[in-house]
C-alpha positions as CSV (number, residue, x, y, z in Angstrom):
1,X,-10.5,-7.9,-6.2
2,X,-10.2,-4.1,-7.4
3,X,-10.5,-6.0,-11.3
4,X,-13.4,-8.2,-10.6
5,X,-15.4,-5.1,-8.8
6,X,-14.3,-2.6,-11.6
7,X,-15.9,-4.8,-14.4
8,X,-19.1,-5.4,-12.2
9,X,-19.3,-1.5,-11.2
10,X,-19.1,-1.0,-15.3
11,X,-22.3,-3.5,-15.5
12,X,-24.1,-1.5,-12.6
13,X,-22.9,1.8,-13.4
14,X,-22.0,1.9,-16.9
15,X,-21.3,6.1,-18.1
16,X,-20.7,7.5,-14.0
17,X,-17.8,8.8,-13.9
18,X,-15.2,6.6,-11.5
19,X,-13.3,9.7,-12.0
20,X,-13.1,13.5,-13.0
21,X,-9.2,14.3,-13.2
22,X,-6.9,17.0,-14.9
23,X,-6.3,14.1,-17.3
24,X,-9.7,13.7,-18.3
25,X,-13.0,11.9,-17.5
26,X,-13.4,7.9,-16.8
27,X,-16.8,6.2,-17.0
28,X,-16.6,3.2,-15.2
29,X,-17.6,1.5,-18.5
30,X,-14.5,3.2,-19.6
31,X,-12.4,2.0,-16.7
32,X,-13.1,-2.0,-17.5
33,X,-12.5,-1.8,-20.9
34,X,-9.2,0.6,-21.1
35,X,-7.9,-1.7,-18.1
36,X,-8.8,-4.6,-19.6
37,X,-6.8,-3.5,-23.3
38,X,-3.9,-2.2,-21.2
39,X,-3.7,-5.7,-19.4
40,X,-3.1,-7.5,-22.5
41,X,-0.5,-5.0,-23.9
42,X,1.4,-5.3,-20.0
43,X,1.6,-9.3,-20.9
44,X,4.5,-7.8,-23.8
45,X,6.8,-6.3,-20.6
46,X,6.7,-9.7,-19.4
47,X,4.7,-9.0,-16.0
48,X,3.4,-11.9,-14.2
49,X,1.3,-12.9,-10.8
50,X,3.6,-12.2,-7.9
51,X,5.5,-9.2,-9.7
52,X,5.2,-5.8,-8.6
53,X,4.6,-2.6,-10.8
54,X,5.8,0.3,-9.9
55,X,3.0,3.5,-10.6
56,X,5.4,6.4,-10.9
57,X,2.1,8.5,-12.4
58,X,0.2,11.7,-11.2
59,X,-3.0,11.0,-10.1
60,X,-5.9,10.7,-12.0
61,X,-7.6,8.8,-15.0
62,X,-4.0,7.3,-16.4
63,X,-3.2,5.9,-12.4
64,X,-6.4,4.0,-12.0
65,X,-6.5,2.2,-15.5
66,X,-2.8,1.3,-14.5
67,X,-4.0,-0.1,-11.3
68,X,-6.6,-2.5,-12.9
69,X,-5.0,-3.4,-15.4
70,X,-1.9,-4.9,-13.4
71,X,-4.4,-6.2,-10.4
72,X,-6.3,-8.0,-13.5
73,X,-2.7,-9.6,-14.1
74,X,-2.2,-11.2,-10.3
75,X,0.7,-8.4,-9.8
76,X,0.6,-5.8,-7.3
77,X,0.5,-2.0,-7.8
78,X,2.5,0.2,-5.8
79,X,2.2,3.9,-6.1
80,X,5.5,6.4,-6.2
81,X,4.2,10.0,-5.4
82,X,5.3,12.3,-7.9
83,X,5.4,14.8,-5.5
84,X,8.7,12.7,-4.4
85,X,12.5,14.1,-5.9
86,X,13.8,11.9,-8.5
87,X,16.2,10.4,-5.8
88,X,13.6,9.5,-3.8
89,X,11.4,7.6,-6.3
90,X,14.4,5.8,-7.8
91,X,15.0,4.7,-3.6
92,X,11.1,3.4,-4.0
93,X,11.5,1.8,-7.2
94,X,14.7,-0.2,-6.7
95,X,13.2,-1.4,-2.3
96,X,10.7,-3.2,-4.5
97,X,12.3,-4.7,-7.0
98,X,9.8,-3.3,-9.3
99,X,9.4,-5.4,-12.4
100,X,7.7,-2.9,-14.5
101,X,7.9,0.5,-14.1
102,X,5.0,3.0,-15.6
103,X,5.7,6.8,-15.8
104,X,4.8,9.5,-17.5
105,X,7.9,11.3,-19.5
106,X,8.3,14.3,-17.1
107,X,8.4,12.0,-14.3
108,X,11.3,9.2,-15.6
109,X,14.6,11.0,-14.8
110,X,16.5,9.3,-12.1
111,X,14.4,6.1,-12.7
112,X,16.3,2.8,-12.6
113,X,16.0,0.1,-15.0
114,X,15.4,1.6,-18.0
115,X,14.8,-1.3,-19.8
116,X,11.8,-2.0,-18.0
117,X,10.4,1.6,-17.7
118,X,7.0,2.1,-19.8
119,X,6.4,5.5,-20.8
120,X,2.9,6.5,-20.8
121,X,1.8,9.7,-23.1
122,X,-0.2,11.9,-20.0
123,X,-4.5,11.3,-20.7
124,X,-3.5,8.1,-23.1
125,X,-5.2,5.9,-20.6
126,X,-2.6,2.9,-21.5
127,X,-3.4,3.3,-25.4
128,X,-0.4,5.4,-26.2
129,X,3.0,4.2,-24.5
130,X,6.9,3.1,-25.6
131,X,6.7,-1.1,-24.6
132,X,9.9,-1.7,-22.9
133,X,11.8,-5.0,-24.2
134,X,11.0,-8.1,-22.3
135,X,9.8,-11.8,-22.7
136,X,6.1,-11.9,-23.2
137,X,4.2,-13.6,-20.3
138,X,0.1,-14.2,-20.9
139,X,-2.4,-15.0,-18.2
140,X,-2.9,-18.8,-18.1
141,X,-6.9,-19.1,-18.3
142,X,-6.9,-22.1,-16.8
143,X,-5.5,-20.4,-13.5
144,X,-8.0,-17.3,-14.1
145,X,-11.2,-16.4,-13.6
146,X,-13.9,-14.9,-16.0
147,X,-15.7,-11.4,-14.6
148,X,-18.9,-10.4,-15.2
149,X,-18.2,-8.3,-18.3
150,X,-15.9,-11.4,-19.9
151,X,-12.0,-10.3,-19.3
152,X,-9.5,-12.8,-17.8
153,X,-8.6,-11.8,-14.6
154,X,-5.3,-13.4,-12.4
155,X,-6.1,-15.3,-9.4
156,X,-4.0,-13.9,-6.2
157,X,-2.5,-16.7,-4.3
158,X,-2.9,-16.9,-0.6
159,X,0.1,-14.3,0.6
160,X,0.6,-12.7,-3.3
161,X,0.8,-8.9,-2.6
162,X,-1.4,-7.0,-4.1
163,X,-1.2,-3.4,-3.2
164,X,2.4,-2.0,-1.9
165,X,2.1,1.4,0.4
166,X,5.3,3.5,1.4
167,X,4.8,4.9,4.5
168,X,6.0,8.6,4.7
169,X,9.5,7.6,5.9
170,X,10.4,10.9,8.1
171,X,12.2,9.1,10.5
172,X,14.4,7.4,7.7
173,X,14.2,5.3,4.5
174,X,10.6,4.9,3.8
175,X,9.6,1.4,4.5
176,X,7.0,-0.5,1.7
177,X,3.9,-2.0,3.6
178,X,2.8,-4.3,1.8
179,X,-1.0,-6.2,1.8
180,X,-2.4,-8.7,0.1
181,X,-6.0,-9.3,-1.2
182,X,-7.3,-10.6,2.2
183,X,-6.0,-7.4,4.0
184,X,-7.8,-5.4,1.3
185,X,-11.1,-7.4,2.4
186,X,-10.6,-6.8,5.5
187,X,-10.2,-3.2,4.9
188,X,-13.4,-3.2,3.1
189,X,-15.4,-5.2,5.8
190,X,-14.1,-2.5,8.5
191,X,-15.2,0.7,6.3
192,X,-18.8,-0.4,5.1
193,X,-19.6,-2.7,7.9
194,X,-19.6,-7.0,7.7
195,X,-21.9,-6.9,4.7
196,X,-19.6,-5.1,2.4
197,X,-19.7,-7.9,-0.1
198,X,-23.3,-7.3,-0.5
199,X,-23.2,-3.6,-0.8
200,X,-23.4,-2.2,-4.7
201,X,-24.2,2.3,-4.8
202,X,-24.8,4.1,-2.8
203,X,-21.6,6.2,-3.4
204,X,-21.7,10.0,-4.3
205,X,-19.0,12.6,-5.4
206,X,-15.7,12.6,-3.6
207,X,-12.9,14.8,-2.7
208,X,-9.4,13.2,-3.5
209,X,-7.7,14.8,-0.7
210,X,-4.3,12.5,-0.8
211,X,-2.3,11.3,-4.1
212,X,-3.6,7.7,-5.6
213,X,-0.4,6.2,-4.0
214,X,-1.7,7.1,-0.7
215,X,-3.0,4.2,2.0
216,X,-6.2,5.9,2.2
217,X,-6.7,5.6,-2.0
218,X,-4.7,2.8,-3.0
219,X,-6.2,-0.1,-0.3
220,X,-9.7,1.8,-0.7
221,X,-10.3,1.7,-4.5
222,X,-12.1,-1.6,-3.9
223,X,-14.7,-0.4,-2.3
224,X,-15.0,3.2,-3.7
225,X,-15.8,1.3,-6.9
226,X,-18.5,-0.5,-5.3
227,X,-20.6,2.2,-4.5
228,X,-20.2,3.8,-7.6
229,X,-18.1,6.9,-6.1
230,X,-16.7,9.6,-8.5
231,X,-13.6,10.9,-7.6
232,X,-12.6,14.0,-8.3
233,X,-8.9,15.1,-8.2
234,X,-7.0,18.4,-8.1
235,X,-3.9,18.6,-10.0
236,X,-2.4,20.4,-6.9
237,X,-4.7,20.4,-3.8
238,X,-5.7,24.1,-2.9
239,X,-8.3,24.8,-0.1
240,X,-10.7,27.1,-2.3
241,X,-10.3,24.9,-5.3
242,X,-11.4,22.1,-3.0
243,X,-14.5,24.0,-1.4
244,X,-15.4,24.8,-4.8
245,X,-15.3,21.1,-5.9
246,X,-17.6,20.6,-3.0
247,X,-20.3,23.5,-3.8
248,X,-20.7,22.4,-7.1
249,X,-20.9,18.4,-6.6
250,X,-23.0,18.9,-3.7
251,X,-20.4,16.6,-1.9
252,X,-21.9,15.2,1.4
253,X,-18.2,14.3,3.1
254,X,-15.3,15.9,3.0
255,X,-12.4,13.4,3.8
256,X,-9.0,15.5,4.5
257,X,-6.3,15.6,7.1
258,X,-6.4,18.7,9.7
259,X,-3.8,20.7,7.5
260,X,-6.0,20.6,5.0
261,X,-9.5,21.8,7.0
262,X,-7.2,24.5,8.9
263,X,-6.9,26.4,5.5
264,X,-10.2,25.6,4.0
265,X,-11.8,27.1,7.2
266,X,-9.9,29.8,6.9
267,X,-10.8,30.6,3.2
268,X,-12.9,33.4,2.5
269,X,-14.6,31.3,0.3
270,X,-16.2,29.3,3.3
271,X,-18.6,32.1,3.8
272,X,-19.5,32.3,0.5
273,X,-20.3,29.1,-1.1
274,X,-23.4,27.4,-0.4
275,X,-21.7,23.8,1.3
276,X,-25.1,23.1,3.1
277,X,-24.7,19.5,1.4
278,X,-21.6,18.4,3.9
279,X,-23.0,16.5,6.4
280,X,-19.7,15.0,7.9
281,X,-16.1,16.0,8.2
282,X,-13.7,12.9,8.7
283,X,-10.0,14.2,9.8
284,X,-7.6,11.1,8.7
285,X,-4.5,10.1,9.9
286,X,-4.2,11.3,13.5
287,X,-5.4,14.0,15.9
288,X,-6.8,17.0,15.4
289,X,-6.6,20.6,17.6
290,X,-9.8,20.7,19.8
291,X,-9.6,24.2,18.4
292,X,-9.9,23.2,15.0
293,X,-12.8,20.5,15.6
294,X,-15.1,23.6,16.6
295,X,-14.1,25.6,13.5
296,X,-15.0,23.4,11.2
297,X,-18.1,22.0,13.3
298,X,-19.3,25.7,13.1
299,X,-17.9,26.4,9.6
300,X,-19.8,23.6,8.1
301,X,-22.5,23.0,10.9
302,X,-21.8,19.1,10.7
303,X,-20.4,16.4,12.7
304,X,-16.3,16.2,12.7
305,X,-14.7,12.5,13.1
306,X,-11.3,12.2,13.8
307,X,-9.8,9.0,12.3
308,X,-6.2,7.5,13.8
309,X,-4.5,5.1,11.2
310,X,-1.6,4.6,9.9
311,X,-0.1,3.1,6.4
312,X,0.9,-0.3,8.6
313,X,-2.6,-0.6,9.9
314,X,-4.2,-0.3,6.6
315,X,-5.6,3.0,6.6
316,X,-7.9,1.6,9.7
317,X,-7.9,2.0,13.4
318,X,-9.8,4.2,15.7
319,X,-12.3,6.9,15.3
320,X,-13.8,9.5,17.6
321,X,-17.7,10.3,18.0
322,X,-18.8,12.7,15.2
323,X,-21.7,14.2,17.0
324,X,-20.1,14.1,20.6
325,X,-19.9,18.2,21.9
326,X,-17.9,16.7,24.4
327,X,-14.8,18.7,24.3
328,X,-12.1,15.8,25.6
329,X,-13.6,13.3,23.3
330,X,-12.2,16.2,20.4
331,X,-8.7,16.1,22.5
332,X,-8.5,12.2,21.9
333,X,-8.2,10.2,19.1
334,X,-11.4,8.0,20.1
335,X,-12.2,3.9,20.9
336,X,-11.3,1.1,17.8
337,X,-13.8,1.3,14.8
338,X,-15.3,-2.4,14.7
339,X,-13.1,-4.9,13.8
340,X,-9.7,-3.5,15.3
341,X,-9.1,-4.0,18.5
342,X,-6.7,-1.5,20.1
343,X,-4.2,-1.6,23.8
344,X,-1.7,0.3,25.2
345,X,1.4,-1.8,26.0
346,X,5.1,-1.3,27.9
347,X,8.6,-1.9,26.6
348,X,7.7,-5.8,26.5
349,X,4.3,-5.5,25.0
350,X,2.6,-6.0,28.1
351,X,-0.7,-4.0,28.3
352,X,-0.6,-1.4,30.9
353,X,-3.8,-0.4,33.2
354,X,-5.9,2.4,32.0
355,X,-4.6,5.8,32.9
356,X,-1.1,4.5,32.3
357,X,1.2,5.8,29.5
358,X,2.5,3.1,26.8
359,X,3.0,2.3,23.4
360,X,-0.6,2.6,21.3
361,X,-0.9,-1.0,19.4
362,X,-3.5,-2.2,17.3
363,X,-4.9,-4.8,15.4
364,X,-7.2,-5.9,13.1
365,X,-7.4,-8.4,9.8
366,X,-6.3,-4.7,7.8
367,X,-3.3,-4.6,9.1
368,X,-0.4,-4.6,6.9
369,X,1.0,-8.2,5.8
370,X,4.9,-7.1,6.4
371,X,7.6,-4.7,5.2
372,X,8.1,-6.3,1.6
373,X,11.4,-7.6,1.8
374,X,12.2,-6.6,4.9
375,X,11.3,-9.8,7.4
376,X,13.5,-7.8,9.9
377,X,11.5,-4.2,10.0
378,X,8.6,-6.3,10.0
379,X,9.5,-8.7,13.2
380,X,10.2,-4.9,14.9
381,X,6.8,-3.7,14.0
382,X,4.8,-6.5,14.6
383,X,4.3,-8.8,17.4
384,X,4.0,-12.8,17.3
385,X,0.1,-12.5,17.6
386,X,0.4,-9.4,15.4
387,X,-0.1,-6.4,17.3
388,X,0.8,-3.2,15.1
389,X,3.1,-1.6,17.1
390,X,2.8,2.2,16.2
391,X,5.4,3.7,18.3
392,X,2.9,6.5,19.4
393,X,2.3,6.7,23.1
394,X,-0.8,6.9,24.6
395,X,-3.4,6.5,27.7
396,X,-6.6,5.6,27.6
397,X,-9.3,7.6,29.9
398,X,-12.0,6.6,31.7
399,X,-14.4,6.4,28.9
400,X,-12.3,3.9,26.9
401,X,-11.0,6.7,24.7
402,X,-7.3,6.9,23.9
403,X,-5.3,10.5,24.0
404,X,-2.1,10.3,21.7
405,X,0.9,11.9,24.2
406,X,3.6,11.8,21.6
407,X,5.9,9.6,19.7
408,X,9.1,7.7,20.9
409,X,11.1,8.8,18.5
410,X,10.0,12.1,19.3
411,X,10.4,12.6,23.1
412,X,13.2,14.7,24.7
413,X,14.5,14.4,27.9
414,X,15.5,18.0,29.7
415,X,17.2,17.9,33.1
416,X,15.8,14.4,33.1
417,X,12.3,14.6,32.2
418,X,10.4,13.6,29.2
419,X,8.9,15.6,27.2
420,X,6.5,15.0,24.4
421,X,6.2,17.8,21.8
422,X,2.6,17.1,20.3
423,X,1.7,17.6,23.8
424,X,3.0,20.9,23.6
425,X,2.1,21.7,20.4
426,X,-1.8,20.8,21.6
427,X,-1.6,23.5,24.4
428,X,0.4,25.8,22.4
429,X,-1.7,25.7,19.4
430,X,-5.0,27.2,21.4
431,X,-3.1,30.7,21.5
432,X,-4.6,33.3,19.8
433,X,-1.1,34.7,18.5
434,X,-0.4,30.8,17.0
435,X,-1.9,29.9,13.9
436,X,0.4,26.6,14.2
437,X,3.0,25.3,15.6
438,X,6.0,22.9,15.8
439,X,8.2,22.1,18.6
440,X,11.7,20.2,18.7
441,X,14.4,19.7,20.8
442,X,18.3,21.3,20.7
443,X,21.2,20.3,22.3
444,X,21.5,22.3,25.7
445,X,25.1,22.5,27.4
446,X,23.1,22.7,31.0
447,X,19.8,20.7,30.4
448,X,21.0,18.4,28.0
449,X,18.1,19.3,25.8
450,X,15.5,22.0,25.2
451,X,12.3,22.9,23.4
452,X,12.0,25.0,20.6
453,X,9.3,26.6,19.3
454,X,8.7,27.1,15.4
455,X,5.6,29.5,15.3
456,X,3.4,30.5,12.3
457,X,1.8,33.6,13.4
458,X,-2.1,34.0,13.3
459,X,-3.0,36.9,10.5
460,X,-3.1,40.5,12.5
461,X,-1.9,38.7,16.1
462,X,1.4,38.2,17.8
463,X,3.2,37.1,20.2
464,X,6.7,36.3,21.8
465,X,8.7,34.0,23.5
466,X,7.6,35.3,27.0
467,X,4.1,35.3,26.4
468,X,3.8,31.7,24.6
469,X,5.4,30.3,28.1
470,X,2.7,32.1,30.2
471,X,0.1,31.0,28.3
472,X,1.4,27.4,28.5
473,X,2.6,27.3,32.4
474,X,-1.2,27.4,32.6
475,X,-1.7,23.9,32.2
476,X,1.9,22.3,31.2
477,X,4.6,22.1,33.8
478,X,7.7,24.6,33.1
479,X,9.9,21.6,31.8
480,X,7.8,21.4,28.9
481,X,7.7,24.9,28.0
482,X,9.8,25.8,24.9
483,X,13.2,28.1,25.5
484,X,13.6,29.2,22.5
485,X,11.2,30.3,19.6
486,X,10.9,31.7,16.1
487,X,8.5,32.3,13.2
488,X,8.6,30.5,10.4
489,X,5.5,30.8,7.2
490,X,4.6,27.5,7.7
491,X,4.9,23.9,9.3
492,X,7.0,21.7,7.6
493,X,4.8,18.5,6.2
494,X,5.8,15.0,5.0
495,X,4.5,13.7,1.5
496,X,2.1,12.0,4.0
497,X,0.9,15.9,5.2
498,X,2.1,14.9,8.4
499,X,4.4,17.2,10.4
500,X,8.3,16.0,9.6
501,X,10.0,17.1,12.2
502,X,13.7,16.4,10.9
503,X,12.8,19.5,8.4
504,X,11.4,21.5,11.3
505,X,14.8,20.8,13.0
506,X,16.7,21.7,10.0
507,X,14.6,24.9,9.4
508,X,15.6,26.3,13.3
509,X,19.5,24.4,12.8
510,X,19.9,26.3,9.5
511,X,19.0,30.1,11.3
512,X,21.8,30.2,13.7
């Protein structure tokens, strides 16, 4: 799929740039033929459909021709972050059974299987690399099909993967969600609407906001070549690099997670720069502070959607109104996009009447195929009719709209209540001492357990233990309000930029 459409995007679109990178500049002409010559030297490492290929690469021109070129084998691609320790990518590498690995040389210590570890030279695009030893293994043509500009592409068979995610694994091991080429049309179908195979343009420039081996890039690329988008990517996402990028492209969107807007609409630079062009603000991942929907919705005078997903459901699920000034539609996470359906469910997976609190499970043809190689993770994730279950709990209000109240795995219980900290946090966070926060939970000899509160102070503002618990008895009940409290310079974030609360923990655990 991502093959076929780069080779008829090259026919469309010929010298656009698919993308602008700190390794160079790739025309989609570019893009089909480099993938296409990097195919034929991958049949040498002895690659074939079915197999997986790890992309232990930085973002950019290098990852994308990588991409291709396996998908044009009938393997799937599976990106490592390089952001990741050594330890941790050689963890990725050996849950997949990688059969190929592909790495640039700063980025191969720790790797396993050196044998079958290509080094790519950084900007070489696949035309400079060391060939690991291994049988050779061609495409059979008469199991392939021909594209429009003439290269031999792999067919998938029906449950082949074809993209490989890793979600951000702060809870433990990170757990590869894997999805095959119907998932990926389904994906597509939900993001440009049921005509998406019809749909060629209409793209414009675009922020990379995440690394390539994120859900949102890697199970997207399909359709971001077919409207002709140009990427462009930082070599280390900073907020006024990023409102430059979107000054001088004249970007309409910009696609980020709320981390990421909290900075650039703090920026000076936000004042400055003429971003008249952004039209629409689309928060991914999971909720945003009401506080920070009306910064940016004045900031940038656009609309503000907040989009829930997750890597199991595909980078896909629900979305709130961009142009609602309805406050509590801002405090929820919104209704399903089309094609997902969405229900909150009890302990059995029974679904619960509105109002009442439950797990948040959705579903949709984008959700994940399973856990690769892991039939039992995926039997506790999904249900028999496969409902995602997300392990967020939620309620959904009168309007239909669902409000995230926390995570299991995340509750507390003091003196025999549960608490949920994003609950908190979303209270906490509307104090004009708090620039951000983060709560967890510490053992307490009397309560059992009890909140903590890790602050990062707003710029010229403060504020104390004391104070913080005021300003939340106002609308949470006094079990909920943090005991105990320090500053720390910022919130600790996964390598999805989500918050990872075991660090947070460790942060408060390691100052006393």
């Amino acid at each position: 799929m991502l093959a076929t459409n780069v080779d008829e995007a090259a026919r469309r679109f010929g010298d656009r740039p698919a993308v602008v990178a700190p390794d160079g500049v790739l025309t989609y002409s570019q893009l089909s033929g480099d993938s296409i010559q990097f195919a034929e030297r991958l049949t040498q490492s002895g690659i074939r459909p079915g197999d997986v290929a790890a992309l232990v690469l930085p973002s950019g021109c290098d990852w994308l021709v990588a991409a291709v070129a396996v998908n044009r084998l009938g393997a799937a691609y599976s990106g490592i972050s390089p952001v990741l320790t050594p330890a941790e990518r050689s963890a990725m590498v050996k849950l997949i059974k990688a059969r190929l690995i592909l790495s640039t040389p700063d980025l191969v210590d720790g790797l396993p299987l050196r044998s079958n570890v290509m080094v790519i030279e950084p900007g070489s695009r696949g035309h400079d690399h060391d060939v690991p030893g291994g049988c050779a293994c061609n495409v059979d043509p008469s199991e392939a099909d021909t594209t429009a500009s003439g290269a031999v592409t792999a067919s998938f068979s029906e449950g082949d993967p074809a993209v490989i995610c890793f979600t951000s694994g702060t809870t433990g091991t990170p757990k590869a969600a894997m999805y095959t080429e119907d998932q990926l049309r389904a994906i597509e179908s939900i993001d440009l609407g049921p005509t998406a195979s019809e749909i060629w343009d209409g793209g414009s420039p675009m922020l990379a906001s995440t690394q390539f081996a994120h859900v949102g890039m890697s199970t997207k690329l399909p359709w971001y070549v077919r409207l002709g988008v140009t990427l462009h990517v930082m070599e280390r996402w900073r907020a006024d690099a990023a409102l430059e990028l979107v000054s001088e492209q004249r970007m309409p969107v910009i696609g980020a997670i709320a981390p990421q807007l909290a900075l650039m609409v703090r920026s000076p630079l936000v004042n400055e720069l003429d971003l008249s062009s952004v039209n629409m603000v689309i928060a991914g991942g999971a909720a945003s502070p009401p506080a920070l929907v009306r910064e940016v919705r004045r900031a940038f005078s656009c609309g503000y959607s907040i989009r829930y997903s997750s890597t199991e459901s595909g980078g896909v699920g629900l979305a709130t109104d961009a142009i609602s000034d309805d406050e509590s539609e801002w405090a929820s996470v919104g209704r399903p996009r089309d094609g997902v359906e969405a229900r909150i469910a009890d302990e059995s997976d029974r679904e619960v009447s509105d109002g009442e609190v439950g797990e948040l499970q959705i579903r949709s043809g984008a959700t994940m195929h399973s856990y690769w190689n892991d039939p039992a993770a995926t039997a506790a994730a999904l249900t028999e009719d496969r409902w995602l279950r997300t392990g967020d709990l939620a309620r959904i209000d009168d309007h239909g709209r669902v409000a995230l109240v926390g995570r299991r795995s995340d509750m507390y219980i003091r003196g025999g209540y549960n608490v949920f900290p994003s609950e908190v946090e979303a209270t906490l966070r509307e104090h004009p001492g708090v620039s951000d926060i983060v709560i967890v939970a510490t053992n307490d000899d009397v309560m059992g357990e009890i909140g903590v509160a890790l602050v990062v102070p707003s710029e010229g503002a403060s504020t104390d233990l004391d104070d913080l618990r005021k300003f939340g008895s106002r609308a949470l009940a006094h079990y909920k309000l943090p005991e105990r409290m320090m500053f720390i310079d910022s919130v600790p974030l996964s390598s999805a930029q989500k918050i990872d609360r075991r660090a947070a923990k460790d942060l408060f655990e390691s100052a006393l």
